[in-house]
C-alpha positions in Angstrom: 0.0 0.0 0.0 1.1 3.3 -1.5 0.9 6.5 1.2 0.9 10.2 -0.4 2.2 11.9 2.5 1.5 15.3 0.4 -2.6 14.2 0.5 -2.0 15.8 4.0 -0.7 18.9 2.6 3.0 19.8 1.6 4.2 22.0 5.1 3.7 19.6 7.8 4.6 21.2 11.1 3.0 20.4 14.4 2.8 17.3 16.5 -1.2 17.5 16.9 -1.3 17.9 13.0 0.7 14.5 12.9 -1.4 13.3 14.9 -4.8 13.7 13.6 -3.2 13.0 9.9 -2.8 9.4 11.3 -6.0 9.0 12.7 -7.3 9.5 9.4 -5.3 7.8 7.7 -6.1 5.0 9.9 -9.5 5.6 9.5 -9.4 5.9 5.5 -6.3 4.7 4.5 -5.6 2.1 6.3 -8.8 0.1 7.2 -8.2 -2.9 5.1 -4.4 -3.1 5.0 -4.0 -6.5 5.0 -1.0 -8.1 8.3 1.9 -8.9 6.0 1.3 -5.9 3.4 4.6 -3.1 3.0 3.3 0.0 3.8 5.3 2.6 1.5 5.0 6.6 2.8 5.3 8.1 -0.2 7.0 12.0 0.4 6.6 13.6 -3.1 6.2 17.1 -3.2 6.6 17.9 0.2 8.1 21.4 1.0 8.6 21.2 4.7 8.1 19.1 7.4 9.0 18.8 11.5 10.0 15.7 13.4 7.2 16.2 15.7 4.8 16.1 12.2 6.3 12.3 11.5 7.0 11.3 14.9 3.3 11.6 15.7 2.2 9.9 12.4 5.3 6.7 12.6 4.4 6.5 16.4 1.1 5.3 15.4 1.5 3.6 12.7 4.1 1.5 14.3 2.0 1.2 17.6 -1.1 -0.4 15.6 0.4 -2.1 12.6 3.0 -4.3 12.6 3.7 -4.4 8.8 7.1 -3.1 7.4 7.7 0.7 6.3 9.2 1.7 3.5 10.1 5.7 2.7 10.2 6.7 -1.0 10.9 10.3 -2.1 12.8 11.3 0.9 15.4 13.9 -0.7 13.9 17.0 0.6 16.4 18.1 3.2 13.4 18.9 5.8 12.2 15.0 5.3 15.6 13.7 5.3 16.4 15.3 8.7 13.0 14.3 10.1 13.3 10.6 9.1 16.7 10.8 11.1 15.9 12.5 14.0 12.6 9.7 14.6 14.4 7.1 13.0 17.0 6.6 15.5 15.1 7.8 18.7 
């Protein structure tokens, strides 16, 4: 399953956004995911985004799926730094 990140607009910022970006995704996106399906956050044509954006949004995806992440289109510096910095906490 593909994941437009940008379908939750393109300057992510704040941990409550992150947040309730998840819990629709979970509620939309994510409803039939099926247990051993990759899920692949896609971050095309996203301008800027803050750890606290993706913590919120990997927290919960890892806390209620157990299926493997992949990231695709993560050569915007903001993204890059992000995916570090909640990668490796």
């Amino acid at each position: 399953m593909q994941v437009k990140i940008s379908n939750f607009g393109d300057i992510l910022l704040s941990r409550p956004a992150g947040k309730e970006a998840f819990l629709m995704a979970r509620s939309y996106v994510f409803k039939n995911i099926k247990p051993m399906e990759e899920i692949t956050l896609d971050f095309k044509d996203i301008k800027v985004m803050t750890p606290s954006w993706l913590d919120e949004f990997i927290s919960g995806l890892k806390s209620e799926y157990t299926n493997k992440i992949i990231f695709k289109n993560t050569e915007n510096e903001t993204v890059n730094a992000s995916l570090k910095t909640v990668l490796t906490i």
